[in-house]
Each structure stands twice: as C-alpha cells, then as structure tokens.
C-alpha positions in Angstrom: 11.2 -56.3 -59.7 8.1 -55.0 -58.8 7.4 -50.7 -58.8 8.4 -50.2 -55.1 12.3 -52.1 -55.3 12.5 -49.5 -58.5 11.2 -46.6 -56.6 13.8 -47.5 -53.6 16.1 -48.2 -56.0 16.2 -45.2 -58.0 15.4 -42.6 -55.2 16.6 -41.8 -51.9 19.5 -44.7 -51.5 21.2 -43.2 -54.6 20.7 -39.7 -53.2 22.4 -40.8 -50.1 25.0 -42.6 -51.6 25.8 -39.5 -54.1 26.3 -37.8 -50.7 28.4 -39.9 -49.1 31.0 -40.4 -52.2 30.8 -37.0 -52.6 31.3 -35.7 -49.2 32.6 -38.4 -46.8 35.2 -40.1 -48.6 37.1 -37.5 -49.5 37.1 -35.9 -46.2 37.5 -39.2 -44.3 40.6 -39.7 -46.8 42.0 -36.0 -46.0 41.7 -36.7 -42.3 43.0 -40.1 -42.2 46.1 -38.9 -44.8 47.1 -36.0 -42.3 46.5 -38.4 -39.2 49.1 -40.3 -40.2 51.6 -37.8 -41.9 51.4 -36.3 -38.5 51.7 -39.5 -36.5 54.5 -40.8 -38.7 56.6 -37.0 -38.5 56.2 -37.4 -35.0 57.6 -41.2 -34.6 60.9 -40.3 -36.5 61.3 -36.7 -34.9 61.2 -39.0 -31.1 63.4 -41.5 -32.4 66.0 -39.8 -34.2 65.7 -37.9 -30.3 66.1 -41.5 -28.4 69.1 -42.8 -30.8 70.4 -39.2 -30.2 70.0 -39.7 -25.8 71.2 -43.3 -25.9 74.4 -42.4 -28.1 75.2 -39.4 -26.0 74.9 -41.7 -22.8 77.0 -44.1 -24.7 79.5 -41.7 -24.9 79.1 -40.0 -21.4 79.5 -44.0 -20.3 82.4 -44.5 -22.1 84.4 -41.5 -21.0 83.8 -42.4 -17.3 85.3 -45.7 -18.1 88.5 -44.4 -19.5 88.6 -41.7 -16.6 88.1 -43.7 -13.7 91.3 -45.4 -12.7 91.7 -49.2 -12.8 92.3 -51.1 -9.4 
C-alpha cells in the first residue's frame, strides 16, 4: 500500500461510513419497521372487513332462498 490508499483509507470513507451506520440504518430500519406494521394492520383490518361482507351476503343469500317459494 502506498501513502495515498492509507490516507483514503483512513480518512474521509471511514468518516462517511461512521455516518451512514450511525444515521441511515437506523432510520431506514425505523421507517421500513413502521411501513410495514402499518401496511400489515391495514391488510387484516380490510380482510377481516371482506370475510365479514361476503359472510353477511352469504347469509342475506341464503335467507332469500328459504323465503322465496319453490315452483
């Protein structure tokens, strides 16, 4: 290694990098982890309120069957 790899080395890119793993990451990781706590909440809430619609109409279905005279 000659004196200017050591200087690069040793210098800025460790500064930047010091930075970056102090900084970035943990905020990326924060945003990313309540991304997808959000996104996830919000998938069950609109399914549990889908099985909910079709089981009603299953059972609005049903009871029009059983009212409606046979022919």
């Amino acid at each position: 290694m000659n004196s200017k790899e050591v200087v690069i080395l040793s210098g800025k890119n460790t500064a930047k990098y010091d930075f970056l793993s102090r900084v970035v990451w943990p905020t990326m990781i924060g945003f990313v982890s309540v991304s997808l706590f959000l996104f996830l909440s919000y998938m069950i809430i609109e399914g549990y309120s889908i099985v909910q619609m079709i089981k009603t109409d299953r059972e609005v279905t049903i009871s029009r069957s059983l009212d409606t005279p046979s022919r």
